[in-house]
N, CA, C and O atoms as a CHARMM CRD file, in Angstrom:
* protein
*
  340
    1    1 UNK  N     22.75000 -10.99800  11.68000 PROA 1      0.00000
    2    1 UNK  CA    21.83300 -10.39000  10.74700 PROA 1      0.00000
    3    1 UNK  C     20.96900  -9.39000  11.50100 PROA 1      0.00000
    4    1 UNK  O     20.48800  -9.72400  12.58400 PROA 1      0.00000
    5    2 UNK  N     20.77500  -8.34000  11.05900 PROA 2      0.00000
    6    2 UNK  CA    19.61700  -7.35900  11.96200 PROA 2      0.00000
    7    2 UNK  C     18.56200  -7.11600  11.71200 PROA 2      0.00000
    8    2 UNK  O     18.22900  -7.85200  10.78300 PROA 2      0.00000
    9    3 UNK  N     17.83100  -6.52800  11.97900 PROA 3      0.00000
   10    3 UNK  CA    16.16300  -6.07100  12.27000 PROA 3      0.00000
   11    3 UNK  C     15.83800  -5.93300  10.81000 PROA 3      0.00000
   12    3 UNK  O     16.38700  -5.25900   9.93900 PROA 3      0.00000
   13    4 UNK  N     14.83100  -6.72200  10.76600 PROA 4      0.00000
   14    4 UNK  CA    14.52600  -6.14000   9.18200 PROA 4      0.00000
   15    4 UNK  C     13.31800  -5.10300   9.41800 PROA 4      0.00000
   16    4 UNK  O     12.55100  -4.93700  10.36600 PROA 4      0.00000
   17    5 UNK  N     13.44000  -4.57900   8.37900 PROA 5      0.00000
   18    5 UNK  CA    12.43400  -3.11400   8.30800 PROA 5      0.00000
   19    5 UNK  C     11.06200  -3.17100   8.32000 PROA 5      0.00000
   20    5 UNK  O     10.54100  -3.98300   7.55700 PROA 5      0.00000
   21    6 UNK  N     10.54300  -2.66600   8.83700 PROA 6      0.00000
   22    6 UNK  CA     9.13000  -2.43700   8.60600 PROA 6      0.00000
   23    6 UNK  C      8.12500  -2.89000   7.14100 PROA 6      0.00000
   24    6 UNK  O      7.18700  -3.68600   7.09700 PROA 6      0.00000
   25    7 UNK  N      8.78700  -1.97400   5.91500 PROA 7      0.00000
   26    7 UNK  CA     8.71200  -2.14700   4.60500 PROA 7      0.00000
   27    7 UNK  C      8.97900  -3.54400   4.57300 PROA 7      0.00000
   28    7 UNK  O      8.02400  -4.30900   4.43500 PROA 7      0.00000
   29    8 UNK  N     10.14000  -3.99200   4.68100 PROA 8      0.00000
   30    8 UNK  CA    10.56300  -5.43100   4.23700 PROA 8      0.00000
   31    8 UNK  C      9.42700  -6.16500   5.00700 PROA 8      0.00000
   32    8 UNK  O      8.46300  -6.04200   4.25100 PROA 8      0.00000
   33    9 UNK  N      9.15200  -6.63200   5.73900 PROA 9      0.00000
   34    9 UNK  CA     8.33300  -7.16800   6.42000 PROA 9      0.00000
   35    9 UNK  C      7.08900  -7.16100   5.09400 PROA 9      0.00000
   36    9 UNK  O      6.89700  -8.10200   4.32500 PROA 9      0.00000
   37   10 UNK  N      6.44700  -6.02100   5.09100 PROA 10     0.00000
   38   10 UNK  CA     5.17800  -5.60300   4.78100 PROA 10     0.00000
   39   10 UNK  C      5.38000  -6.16100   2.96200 PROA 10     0.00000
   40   10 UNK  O      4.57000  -6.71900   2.22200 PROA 10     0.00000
   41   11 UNK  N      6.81400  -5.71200   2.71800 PROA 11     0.00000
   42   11 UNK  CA     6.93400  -6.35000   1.13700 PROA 11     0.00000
   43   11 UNK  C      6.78500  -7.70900   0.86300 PROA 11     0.00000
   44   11 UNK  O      6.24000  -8.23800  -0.10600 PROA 11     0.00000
   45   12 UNK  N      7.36400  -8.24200   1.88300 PROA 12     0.00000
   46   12 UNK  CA     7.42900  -9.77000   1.58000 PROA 12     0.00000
   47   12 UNK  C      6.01200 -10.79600   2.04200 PROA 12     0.00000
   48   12 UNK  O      5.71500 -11.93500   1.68000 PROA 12     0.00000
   49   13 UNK  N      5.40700  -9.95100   2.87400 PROA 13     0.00000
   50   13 UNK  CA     4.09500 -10.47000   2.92700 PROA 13     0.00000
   51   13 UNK  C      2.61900 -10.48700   2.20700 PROA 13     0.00000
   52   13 UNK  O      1.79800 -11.40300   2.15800 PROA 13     0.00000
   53   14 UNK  N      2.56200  -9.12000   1.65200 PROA 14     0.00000
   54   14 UNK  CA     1.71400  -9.02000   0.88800 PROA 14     0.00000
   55   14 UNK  C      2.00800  -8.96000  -0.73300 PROA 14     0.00000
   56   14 UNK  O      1.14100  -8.99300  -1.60600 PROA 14     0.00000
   57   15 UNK  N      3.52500  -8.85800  -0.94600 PROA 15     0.00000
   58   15 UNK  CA     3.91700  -8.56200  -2.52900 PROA 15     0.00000
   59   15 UNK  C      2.82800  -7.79200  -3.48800 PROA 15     0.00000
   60   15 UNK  O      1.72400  -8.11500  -3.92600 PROA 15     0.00000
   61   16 UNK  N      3.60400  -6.69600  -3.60200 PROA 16     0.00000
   62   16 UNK  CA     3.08000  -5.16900  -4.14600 PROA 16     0.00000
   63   16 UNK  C      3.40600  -5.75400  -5.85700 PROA 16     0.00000
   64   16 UNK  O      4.56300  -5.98000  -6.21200 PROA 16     0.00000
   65   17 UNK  N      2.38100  -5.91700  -6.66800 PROA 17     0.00000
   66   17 UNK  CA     2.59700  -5.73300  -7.98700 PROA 17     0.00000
   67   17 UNK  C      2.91500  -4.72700  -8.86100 PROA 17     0.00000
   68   17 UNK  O      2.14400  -3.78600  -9.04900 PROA 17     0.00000
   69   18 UNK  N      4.29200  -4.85900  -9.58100 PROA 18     0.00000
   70   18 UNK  CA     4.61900  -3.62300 -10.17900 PROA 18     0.00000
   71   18 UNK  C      3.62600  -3.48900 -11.16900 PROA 18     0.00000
   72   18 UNK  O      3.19800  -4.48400 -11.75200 PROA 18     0.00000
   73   19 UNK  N      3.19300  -2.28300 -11.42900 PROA 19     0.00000
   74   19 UNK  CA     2.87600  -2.02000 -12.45800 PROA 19     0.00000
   75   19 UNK  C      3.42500  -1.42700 -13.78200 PROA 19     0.00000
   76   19 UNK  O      2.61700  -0.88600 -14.53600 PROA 19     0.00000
   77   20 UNK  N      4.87100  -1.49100 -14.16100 PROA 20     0.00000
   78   20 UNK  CA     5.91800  -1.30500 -14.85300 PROA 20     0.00000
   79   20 UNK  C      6.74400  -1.69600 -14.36700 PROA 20     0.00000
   80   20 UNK  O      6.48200  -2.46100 -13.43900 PROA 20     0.00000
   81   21 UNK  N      8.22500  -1.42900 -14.67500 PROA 21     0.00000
   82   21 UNK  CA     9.13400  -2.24100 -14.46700 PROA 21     0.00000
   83   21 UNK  C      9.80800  -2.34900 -13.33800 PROA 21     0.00000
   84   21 UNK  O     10.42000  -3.35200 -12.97100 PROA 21     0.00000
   85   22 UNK  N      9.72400  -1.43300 -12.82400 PROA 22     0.00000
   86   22 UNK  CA    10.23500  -0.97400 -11.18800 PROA 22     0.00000
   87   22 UNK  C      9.54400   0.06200 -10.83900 PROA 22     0.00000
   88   22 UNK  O     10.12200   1.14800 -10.88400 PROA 22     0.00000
   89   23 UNK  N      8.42700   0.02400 -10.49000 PROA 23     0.00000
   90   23 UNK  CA     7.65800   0.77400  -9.71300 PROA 23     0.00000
   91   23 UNK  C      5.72300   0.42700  -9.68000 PROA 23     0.00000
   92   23 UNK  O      4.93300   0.17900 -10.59100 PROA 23     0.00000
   93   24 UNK  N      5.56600   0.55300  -8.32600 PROA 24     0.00000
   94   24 UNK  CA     4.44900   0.05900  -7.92700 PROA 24     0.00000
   95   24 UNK  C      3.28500   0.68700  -7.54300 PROA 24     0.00000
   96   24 UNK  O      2.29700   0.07800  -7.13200 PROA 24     0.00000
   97   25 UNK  N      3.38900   2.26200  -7.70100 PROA 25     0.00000
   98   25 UNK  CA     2.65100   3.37400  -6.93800 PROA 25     0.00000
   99   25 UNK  C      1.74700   3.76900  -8.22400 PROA 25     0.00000
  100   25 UNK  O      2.08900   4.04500  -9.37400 PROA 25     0.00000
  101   26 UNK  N      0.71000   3.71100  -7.73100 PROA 26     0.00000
  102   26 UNK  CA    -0.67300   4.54000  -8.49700 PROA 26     0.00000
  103   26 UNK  C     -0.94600   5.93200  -7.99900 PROA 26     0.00000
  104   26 UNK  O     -1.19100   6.19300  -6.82100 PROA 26     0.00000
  105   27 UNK  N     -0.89400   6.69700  -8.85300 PROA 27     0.00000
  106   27 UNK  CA    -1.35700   7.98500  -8.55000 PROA 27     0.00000
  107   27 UNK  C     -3.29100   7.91500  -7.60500 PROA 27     0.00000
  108   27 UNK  O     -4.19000   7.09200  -7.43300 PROA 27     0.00000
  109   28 UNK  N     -3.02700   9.16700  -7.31500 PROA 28     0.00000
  110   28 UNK  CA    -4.66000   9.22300  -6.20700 PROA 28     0.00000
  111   28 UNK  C     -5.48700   9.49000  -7.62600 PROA 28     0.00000
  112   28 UNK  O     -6.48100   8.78100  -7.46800 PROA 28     0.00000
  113   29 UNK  N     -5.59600  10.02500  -8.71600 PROA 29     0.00000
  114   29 UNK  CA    -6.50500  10.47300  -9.41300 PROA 29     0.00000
  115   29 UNK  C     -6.54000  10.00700 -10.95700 PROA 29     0.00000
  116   29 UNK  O     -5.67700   9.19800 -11.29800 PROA 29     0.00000
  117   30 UNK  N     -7.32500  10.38400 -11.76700 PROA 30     0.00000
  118   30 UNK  CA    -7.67700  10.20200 -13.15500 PROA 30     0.00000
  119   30 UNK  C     -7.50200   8.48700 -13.49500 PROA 30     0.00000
  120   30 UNK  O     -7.89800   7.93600 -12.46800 PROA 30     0.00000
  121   31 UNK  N     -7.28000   7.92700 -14.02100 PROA 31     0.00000
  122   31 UNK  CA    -7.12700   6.82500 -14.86300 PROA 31     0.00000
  123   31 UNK  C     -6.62900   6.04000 -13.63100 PROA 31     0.00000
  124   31 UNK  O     -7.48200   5.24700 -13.23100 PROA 31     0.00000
  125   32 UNK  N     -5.76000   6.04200 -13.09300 PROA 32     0.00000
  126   32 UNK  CA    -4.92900   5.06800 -11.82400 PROA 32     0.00000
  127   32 UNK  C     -6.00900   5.25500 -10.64000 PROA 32     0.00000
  128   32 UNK  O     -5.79100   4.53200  -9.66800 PROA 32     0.00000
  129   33 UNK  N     -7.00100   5.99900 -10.56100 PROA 33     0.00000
  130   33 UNK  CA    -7.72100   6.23400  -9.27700 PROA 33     0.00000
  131   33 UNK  C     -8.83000   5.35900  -9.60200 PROA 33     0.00000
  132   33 UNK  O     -9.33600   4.70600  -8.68900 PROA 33     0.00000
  133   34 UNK  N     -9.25200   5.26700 -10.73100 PROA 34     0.00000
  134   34 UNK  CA   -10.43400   4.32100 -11.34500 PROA 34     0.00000
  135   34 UNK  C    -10.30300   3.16100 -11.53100 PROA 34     0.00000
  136   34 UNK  O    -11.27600   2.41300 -11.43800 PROA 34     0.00000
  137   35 UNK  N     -8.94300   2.65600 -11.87500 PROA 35     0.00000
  138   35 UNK  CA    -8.06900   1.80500 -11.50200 PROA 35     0.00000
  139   35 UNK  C     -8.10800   0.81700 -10.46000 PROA 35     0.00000
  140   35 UNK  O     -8.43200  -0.37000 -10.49500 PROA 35     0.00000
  141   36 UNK  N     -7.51500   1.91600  -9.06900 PROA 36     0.00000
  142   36 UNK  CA    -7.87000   1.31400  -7.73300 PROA 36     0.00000
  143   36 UNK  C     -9.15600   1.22500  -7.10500 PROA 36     0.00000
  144   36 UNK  O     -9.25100   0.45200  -6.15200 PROA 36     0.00000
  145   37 UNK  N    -10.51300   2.10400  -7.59500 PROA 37     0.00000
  146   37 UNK  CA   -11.97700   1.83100  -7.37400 PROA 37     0.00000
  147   37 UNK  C    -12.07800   0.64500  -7.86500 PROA 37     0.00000
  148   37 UNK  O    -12.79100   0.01200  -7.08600 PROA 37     0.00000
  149   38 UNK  N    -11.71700  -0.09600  -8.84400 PROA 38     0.00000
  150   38 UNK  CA   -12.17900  -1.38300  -9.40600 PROA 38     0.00000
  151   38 UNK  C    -11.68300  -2.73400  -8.75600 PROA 38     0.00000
  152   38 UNK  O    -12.31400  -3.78300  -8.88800 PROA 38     0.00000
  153   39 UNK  N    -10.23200  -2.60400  -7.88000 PROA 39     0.00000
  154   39 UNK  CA   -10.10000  -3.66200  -7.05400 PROA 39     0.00000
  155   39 UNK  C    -10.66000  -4.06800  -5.81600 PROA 39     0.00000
  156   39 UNK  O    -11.44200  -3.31000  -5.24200 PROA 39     0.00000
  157   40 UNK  N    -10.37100  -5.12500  -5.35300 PROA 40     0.00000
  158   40 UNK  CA   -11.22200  -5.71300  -3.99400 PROA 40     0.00000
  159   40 UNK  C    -10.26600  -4.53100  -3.29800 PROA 40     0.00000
  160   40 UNK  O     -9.25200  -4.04100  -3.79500 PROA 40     0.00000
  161   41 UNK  N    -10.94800  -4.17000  -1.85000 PROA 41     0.00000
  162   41 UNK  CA   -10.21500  -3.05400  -1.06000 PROA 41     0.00000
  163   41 UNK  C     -9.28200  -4.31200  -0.23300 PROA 41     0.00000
  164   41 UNK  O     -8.33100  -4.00800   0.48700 PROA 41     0.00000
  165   42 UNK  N     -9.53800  -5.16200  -0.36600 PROA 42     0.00000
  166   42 UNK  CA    -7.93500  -6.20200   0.42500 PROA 42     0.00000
  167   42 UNK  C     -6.82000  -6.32400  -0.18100 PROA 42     0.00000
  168   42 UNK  O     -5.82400  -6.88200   0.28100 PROA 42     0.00000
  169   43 UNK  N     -6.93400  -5.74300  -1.38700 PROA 43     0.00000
  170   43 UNK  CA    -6.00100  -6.10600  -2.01100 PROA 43     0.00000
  171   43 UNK  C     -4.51900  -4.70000  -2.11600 PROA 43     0.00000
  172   43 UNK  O     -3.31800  -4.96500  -2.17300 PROA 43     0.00000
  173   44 UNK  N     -5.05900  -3.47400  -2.11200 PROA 44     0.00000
  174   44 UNK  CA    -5.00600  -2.26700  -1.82100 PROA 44     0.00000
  175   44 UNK  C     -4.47200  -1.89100  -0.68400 PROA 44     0.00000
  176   44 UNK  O     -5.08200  -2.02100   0.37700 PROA 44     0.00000
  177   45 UNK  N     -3.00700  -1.26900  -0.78400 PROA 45     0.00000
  178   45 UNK  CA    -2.73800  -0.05900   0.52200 PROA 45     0.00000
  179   45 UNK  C     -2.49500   1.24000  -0.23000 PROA 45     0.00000
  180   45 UNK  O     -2.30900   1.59800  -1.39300 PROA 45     0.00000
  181   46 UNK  N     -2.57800   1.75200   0.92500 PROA 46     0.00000
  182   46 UNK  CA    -2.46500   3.55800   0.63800 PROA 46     0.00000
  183   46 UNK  C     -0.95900   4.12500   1.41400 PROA 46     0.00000
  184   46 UNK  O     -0.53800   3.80200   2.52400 PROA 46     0.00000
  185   47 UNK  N     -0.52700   4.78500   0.71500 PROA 47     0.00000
  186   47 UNK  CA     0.71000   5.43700   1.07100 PROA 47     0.00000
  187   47 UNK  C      0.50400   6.73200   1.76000 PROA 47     0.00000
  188   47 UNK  O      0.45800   7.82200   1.19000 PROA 47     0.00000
  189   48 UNK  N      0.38000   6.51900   3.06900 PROA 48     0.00000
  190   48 UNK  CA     0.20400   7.87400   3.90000 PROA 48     0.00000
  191   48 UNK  C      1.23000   8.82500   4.76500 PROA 48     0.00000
  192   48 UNK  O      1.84400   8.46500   5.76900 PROA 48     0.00000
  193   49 UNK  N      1.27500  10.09700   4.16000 PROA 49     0.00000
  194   49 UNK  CA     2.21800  11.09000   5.19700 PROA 49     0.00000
  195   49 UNK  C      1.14000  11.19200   6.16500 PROA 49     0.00000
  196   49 UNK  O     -0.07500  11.11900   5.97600 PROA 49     0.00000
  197   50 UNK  N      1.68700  11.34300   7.05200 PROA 50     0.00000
  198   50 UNK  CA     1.63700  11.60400   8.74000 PROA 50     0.00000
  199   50 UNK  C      2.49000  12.15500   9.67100 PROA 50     0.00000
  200   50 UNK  O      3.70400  12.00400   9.53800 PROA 50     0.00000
  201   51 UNK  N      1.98800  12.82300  10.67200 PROA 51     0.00000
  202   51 UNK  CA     3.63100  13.28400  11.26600 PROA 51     0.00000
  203   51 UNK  C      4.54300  12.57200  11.70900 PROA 51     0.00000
  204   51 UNK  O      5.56900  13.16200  12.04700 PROA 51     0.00000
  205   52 UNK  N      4.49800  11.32800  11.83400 PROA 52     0.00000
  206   52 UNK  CA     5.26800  10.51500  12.35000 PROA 52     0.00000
  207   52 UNK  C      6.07300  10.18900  10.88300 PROA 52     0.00000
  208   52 UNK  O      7.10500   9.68300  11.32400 PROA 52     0.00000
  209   53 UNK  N      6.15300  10.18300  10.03000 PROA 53     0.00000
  210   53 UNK  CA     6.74300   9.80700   8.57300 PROA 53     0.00000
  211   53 UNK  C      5.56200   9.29400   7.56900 PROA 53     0.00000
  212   53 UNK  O      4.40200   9.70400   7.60400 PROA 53     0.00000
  213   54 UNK  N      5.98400   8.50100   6.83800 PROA 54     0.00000
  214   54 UNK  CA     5.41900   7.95400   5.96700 PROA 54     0.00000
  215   54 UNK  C      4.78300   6.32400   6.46000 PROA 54     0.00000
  216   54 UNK  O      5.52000   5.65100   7.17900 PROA 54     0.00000
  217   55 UNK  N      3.83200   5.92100   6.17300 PROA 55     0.00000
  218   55 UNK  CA     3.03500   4.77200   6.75000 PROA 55     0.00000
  219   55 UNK  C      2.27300   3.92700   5.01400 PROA 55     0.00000
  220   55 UNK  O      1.80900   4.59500   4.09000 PROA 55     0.00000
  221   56 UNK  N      2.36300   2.41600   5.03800 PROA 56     0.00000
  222   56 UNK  CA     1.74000   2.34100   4.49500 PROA 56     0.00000
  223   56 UNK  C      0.01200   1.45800   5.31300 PROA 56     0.00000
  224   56 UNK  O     -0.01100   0.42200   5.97700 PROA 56     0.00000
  225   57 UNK  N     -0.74400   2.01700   5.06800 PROA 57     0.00000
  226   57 UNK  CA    -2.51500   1.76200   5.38300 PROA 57     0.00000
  227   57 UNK  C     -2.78800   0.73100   4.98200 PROA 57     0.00000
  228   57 UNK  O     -2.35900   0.60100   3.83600 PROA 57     0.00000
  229   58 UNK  N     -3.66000  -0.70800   5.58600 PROA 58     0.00000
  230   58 UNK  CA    -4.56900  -1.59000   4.45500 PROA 58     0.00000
  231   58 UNK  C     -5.97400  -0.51100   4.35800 PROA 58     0.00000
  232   58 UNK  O     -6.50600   0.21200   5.20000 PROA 58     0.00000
  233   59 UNK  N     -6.33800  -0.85400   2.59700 PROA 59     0.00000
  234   59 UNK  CA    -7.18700  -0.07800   2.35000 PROA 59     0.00000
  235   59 UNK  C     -6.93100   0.91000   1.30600 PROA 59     0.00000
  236   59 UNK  O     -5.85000   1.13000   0.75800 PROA 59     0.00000
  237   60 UNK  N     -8.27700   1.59400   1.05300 PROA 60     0.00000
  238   60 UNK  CA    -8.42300   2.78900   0.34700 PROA 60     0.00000
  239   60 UNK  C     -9.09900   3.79500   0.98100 PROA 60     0.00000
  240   60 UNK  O    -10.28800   3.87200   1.28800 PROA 60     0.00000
  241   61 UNK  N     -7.47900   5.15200   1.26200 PROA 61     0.00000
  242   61 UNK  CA    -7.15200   6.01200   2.38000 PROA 61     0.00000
  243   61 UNK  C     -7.64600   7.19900   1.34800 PROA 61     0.00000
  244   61 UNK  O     -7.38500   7.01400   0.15900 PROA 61     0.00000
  245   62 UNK  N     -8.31300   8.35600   1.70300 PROA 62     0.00000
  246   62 UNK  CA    -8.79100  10.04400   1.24800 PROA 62     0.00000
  247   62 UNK  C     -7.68900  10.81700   1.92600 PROA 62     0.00000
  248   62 UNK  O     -7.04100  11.62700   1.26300 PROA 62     0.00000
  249   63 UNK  N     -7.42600  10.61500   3.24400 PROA 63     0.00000
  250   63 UNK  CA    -6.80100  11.87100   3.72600 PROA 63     0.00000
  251   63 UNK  C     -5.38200  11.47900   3.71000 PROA 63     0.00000
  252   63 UNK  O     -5.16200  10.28800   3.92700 PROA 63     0.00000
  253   64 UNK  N     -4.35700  12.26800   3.49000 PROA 64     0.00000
  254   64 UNK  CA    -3.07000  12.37400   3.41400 PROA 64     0.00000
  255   64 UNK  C     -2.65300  11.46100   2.40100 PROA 64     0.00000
  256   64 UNK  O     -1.49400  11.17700   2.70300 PROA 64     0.00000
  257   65 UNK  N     -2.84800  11.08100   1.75700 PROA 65     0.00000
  258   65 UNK  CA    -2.77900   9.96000   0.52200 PROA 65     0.00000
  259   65 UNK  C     -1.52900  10.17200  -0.03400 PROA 65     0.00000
  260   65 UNK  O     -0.70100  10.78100   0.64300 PROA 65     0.00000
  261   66 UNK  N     -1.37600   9.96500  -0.62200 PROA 66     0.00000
  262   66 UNK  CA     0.27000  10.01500  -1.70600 PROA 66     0.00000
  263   66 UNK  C      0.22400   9.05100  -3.02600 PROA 66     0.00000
  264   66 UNK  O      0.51100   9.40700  -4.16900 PROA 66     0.00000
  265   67 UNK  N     -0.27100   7.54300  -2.54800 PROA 67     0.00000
  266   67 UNK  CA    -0.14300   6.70900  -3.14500 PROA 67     0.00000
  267   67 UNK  C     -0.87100   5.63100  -2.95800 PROA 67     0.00000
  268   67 UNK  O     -1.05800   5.33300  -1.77900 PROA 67     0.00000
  269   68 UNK  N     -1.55900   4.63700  -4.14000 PROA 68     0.00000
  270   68 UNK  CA    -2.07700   3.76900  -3.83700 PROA 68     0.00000
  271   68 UNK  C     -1.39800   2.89500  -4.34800 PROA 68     0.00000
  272   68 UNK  O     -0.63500   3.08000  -5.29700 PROA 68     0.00000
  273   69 UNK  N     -1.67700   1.38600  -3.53400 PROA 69     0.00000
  274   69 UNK  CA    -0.08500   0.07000  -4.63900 PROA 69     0.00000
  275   69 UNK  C     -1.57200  -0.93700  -4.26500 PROA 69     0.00000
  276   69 UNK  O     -2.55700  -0.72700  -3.55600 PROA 69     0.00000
  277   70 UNK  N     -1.15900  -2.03500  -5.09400 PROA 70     0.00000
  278   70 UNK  CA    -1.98700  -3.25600  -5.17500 PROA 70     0.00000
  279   70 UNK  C     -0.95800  -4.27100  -5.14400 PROA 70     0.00000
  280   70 UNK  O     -0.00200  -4.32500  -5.91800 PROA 70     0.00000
  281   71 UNK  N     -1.23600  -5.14700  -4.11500 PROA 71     0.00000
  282   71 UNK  CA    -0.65600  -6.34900  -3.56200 PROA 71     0.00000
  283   71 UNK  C     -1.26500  -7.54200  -4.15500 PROA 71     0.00000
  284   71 UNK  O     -2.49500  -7.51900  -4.20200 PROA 71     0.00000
  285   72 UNK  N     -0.64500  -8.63300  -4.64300 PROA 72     0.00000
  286   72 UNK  CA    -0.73500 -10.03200  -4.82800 PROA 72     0.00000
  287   72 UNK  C     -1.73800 -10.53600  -3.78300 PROA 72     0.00000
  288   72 UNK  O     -2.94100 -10.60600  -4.03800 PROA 72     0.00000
  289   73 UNK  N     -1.17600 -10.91000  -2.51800 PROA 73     0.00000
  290   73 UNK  CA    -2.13600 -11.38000  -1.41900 PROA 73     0.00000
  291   73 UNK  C     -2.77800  -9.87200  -0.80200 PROA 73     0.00000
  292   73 UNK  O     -2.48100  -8.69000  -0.97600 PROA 73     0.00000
  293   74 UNK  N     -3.71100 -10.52400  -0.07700 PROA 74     0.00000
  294   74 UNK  CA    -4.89200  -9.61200   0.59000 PROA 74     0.00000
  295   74 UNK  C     -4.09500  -9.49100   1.99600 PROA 74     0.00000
  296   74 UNK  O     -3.04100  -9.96300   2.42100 PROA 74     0.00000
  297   75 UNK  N     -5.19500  -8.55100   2.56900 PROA 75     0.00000
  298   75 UNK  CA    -4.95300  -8.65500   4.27700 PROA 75     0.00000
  299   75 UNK  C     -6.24200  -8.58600   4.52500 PROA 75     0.00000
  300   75 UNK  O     -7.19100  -8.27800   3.80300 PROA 75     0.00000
  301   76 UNK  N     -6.13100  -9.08900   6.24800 PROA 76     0.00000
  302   76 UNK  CA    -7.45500  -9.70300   6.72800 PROA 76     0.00000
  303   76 UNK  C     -7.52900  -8.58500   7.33100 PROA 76     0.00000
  304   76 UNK  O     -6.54800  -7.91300   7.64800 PROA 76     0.00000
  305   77 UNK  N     -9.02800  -8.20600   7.60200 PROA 77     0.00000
  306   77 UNK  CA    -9.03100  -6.91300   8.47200 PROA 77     0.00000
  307   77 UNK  C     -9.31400  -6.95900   9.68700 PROA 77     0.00000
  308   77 UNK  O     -9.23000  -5.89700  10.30400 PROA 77     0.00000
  309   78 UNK  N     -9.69500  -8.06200  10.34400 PROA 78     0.00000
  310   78 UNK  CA    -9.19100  -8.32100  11.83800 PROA 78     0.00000
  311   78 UNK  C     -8.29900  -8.93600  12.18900 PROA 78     0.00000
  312   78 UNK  O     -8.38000  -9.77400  13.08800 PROA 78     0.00000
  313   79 UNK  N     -6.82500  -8.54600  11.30600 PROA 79     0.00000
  314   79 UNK  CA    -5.72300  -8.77200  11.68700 PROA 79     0.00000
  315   79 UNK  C     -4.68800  -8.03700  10.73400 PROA 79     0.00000
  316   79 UNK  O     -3.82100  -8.55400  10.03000 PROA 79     0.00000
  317   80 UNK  N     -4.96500  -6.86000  10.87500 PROA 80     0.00000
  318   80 UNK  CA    -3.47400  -5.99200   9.83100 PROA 80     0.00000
  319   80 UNK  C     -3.46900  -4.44800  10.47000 PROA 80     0.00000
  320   80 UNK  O     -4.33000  -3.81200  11.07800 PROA 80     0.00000
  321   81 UNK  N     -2.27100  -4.17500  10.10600 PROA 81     0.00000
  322   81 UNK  CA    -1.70300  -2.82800  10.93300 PROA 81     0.00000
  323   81 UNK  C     -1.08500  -1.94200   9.81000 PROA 81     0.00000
  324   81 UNK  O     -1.07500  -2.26600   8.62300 PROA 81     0.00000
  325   82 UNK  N     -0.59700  -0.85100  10.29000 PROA 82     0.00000
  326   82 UNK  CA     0.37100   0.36700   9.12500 PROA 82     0.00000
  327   82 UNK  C      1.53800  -0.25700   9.20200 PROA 82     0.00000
  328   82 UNK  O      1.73100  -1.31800   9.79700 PROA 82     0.00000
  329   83 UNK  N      2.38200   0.41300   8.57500 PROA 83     0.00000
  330   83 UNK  CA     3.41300  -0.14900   7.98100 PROA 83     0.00000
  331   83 UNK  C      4.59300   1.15000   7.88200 PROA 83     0.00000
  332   83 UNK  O      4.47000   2.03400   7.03500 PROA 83     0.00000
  333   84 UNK  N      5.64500   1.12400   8.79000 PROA 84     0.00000
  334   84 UNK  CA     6.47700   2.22600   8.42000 PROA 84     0.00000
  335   84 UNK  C      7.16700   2.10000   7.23300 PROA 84     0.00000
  336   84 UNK  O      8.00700   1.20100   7.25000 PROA 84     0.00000
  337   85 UNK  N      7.04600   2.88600   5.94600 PROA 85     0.00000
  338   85 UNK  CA     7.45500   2.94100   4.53200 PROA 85     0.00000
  339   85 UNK  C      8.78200   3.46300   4.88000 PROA 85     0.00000
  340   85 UNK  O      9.60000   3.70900   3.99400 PROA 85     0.00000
C-alpha cells in the first residue's frame, strides 16, 4: 500500500462538511464569508495558493485565499500544520 497524501491525511482527520452534495468550499465573500465569520476559527481552514502549490491553513486566512471549508473536528493550535491540497 503507499504513501497516503497529504489531503487524505488532513481529510480523514478533521472531516470537511459538505455543504451540498459533493462539495465543501465556501466562497471568500458575500453570504458564505458571513457564514465563515460566524464559526469557531478551529473549526475552519483556508484554501491557500502559494508558490509552492496549493496548501490547506488552520484558520481564517486574507491573503491568497481561494477557499474556506468547515471541518467536523477542530484543530488545536499548538499542534497543527498546512496541508498539501
Amino acid at each position: 500500500m503507499g504513501r497516503r497524501s497529504d489531503y487524505d491525511i488532513w481529510y480523514d482527520k478533521y472531516q470537511p462538511i459538505n455543504r451540498d452534495e459533493d462539495n465543501f468550499l465556501y466562497e471568500t465573500y458575500g453570504e458564505d464569508l458571513e457564514y465563515i465569520k460566524r464559526q469557531e476559527d478551529k473549526f475552519v481552514w483556508t484554501l491557500i495558493d502559494s508558490d509552492n502549490g496549493l496548501y490547506l491553513s488552520p484558520g481564517i486566512h486574507l491573503v491568497n485565499r481561494l477557499a474556506y471549508i468547515v471541518c467536523k473536528n477542530p484543530f488545536d493550535y499548538g499542534n497543527v500544520r498546512d496541508y498539501k491540497y
